[in-house]
Backbone as a ProteinNet text record, in pm:
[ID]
protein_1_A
[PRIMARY]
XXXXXXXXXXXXXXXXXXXXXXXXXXXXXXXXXXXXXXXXXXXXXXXXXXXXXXXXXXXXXXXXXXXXXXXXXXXXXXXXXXXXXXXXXXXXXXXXXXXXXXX
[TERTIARY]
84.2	0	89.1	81.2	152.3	119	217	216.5	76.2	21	-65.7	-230.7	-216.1	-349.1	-345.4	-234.1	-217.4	-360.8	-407.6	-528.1	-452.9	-436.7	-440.2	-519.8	-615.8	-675.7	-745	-739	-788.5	-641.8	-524.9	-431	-430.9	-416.4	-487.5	-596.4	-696.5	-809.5	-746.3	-655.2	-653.1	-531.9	-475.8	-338.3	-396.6	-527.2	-574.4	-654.6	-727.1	-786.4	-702	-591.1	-486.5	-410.5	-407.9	-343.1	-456.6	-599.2	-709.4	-716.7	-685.8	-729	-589.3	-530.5	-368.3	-420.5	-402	-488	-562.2	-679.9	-781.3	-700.5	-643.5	-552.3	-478	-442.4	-332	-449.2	-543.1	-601.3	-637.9	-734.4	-751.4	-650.8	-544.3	-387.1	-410.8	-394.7	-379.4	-450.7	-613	-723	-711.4	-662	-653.8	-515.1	-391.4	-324.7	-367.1	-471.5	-556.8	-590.2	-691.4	-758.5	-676.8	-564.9	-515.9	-377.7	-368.1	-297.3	-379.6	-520.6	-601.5	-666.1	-686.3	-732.3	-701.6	-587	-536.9	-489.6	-485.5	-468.6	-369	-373.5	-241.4	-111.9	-24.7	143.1	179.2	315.4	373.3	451.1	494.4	541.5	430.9	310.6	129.4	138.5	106.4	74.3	248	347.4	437.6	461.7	410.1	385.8	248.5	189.2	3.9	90.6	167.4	172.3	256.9	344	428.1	354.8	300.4	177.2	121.4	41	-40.1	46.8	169.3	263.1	258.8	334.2	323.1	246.2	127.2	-56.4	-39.6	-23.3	-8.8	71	208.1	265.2	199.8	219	179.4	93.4	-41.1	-203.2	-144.8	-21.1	-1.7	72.2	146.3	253.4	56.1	23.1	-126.6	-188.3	-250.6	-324.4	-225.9	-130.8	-55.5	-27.2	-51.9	-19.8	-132.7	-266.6	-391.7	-415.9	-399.4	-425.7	-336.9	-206.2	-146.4	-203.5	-237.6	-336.8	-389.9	-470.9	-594.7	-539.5	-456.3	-390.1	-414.1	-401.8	-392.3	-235.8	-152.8	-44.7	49.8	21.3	88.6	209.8	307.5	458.1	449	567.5	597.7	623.1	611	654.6	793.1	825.3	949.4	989.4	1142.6	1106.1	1198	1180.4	1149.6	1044.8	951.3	766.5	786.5	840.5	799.4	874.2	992.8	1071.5	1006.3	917.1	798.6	702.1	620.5	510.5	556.3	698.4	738	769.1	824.4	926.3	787.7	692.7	566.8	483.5	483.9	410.5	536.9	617.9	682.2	690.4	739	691.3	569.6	449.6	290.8	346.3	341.6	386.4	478.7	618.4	649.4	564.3	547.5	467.2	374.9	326.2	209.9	233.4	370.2	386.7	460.5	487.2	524	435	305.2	232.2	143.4	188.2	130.7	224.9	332.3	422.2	425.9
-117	0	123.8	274	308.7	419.6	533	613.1	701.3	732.1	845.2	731.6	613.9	550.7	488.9	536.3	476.1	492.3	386.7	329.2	396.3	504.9	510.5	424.7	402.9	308.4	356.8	316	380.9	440.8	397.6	469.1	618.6	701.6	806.3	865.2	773.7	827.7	781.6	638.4	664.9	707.5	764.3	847.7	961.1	1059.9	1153.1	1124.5	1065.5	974.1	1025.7	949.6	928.9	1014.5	1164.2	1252.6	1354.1	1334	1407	1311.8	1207.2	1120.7	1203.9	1232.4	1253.2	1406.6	1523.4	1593	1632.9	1548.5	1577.5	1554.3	1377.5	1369.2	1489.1	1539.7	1680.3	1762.7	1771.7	1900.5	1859.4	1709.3	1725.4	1688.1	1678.9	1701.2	1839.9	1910.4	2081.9	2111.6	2075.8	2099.9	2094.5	1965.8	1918.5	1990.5	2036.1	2084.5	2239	2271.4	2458.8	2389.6	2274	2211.6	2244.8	2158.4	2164.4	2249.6	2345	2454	2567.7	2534.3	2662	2575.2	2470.1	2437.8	2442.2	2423.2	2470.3	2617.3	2745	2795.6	2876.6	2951.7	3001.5	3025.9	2926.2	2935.6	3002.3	3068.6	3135.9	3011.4	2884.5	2778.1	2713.1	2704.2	2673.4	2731.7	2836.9	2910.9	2939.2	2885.5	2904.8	2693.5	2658.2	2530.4	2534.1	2564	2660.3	2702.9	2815.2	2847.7	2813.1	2682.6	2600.8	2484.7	2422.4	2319	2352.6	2505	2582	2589.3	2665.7	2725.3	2536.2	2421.5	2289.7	2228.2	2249.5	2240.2	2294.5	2427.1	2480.9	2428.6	2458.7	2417.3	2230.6	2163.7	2017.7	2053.2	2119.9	2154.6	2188.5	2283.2	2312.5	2249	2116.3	2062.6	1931.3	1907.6	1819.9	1862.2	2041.5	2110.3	2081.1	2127.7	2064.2	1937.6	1848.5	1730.9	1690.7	1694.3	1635.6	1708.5	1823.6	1938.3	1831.3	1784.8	1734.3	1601.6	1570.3	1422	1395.3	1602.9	1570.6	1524.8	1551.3	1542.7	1443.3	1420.9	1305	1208.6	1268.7	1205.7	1265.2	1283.5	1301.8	1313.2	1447.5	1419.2	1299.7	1273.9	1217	1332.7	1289	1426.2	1388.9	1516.4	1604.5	1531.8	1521.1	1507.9	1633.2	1743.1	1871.7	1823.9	1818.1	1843.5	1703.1	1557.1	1457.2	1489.4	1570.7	1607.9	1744.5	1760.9	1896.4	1831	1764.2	1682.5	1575.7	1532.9	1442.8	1515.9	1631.3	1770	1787.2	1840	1871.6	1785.4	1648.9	1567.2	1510.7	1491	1500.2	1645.6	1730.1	1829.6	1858.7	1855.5	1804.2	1766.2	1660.5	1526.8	1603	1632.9	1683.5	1780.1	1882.9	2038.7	1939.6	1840.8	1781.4	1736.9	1686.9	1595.3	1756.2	1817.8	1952	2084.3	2031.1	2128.8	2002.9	1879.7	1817.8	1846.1	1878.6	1925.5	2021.8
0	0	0	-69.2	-88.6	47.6	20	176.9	152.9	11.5	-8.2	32.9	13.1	42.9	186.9	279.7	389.8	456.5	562.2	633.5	785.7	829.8	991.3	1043.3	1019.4	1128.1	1223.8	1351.1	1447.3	1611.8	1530	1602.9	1656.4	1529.9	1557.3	1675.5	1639	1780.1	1882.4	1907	2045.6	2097.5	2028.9	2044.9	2111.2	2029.6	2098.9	2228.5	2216.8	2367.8	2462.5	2451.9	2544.8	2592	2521.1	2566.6	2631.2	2566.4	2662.7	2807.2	2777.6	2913.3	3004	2984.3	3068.6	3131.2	2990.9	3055.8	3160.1	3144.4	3240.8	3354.4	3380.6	3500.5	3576.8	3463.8	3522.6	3546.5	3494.3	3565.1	3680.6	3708.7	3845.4	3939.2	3902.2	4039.1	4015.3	3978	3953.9	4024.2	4036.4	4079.6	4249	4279.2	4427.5	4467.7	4387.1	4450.2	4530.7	4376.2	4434.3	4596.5	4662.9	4754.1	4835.4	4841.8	4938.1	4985.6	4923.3	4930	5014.1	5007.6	5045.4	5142.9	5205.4	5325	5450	5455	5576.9	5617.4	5496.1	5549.1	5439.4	5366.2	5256.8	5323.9	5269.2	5377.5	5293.5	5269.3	5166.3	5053.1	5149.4	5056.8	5019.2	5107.1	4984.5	4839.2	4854.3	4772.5	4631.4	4689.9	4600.7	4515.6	4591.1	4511.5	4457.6	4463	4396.5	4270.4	4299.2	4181.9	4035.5	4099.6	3997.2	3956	4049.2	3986	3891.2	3888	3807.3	3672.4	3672.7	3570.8	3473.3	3574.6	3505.3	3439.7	3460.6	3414.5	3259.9	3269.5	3178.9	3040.2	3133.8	3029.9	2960.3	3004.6	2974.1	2894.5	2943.3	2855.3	2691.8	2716.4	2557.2	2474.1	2563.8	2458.1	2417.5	2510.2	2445.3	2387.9	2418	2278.4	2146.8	2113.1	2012	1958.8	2059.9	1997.8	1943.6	2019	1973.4	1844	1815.4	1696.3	1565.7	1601.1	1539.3	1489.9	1546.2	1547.8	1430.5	1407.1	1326.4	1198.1	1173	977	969.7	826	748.4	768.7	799	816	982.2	1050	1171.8	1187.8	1216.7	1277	1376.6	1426	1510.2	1638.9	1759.7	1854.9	1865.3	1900	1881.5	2088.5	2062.5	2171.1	2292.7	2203.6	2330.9	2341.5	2275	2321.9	2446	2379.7	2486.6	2631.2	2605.5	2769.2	2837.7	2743.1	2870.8	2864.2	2835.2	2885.8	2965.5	3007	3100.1	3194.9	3168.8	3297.2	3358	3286.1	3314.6	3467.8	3397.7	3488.2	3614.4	3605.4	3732.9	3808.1	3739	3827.8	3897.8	3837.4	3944.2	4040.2	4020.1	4134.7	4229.1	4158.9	4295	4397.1	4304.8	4377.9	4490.9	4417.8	4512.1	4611.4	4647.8	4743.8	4820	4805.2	4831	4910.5	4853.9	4948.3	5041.5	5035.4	5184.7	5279.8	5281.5	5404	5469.5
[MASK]
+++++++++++++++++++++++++++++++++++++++++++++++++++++++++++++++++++++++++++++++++++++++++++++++++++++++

C-alpha cells in the first residue's frame, strides 16, 4: 500500500484519547493541589507550590493542545522530543509540587 493511500486506522483516535485522558488527570492534580494549598490555610510555601503546579498544568495543557491538533492530519509528525521532555518535565513536576504542598 503506498504512503498516499495509507489506512491510519484507528491509532490516531486513540493516540488523541490518550493525551485528553492525561490531561484531564493533570487538571484534576492541579485541581486538588488549588484544595489543598487553600485548606489549611495560605502558607507562603502553599501558595508558592500553587503556583508552579499551576505554571506545570499549563505548560503540559499546551505541549497536548498541540499534539492532539497534530493528530488531526492526514499524516501526523511524530513528537518532537522537546515536546515529549515537557510533557514528562511537566508531569513530574505536578507530582512533585504535590507531594510539596502536603508538608
Amino acid at each position: 500500500m503506498s504512503a498516499a493511500g495509507r489506512d491510519p486506522g484507528l491509532q490516531p483516535e486513540r493516540t488523541r484519547l490518550a493525551w485528553r485522558r492525561t490531561t484531564l488527570a493533570c487538571t484534576v492534580v492541579a485541581l486538588l493541589a488549588v484544595r489543598q494549598a487553600l485548606h489549611g490555610g495560605a502558607t507562603p510555601a502553599g501558595v508558592l507550590a500553587l503556583a508552579l503546579s499551576l505554571l506545570a498544568w499549563l505548560g503540559f495543557l499546551v505541549v497536548a493542545h498541540r499534539r492532539v491538533s497534530a493528530m488531526g492530519t492526514a499524516e501526523p509528525a511524530p513528537l518532537s522530543s522537546r515536546r515529549a521532555l515537557t510533557a514528562a518535565g511537566c508531569t513530574v513536576a505536578l507530582a512533585v509540587f504535590a507531594v510539596a504542598t502536603l508538608l
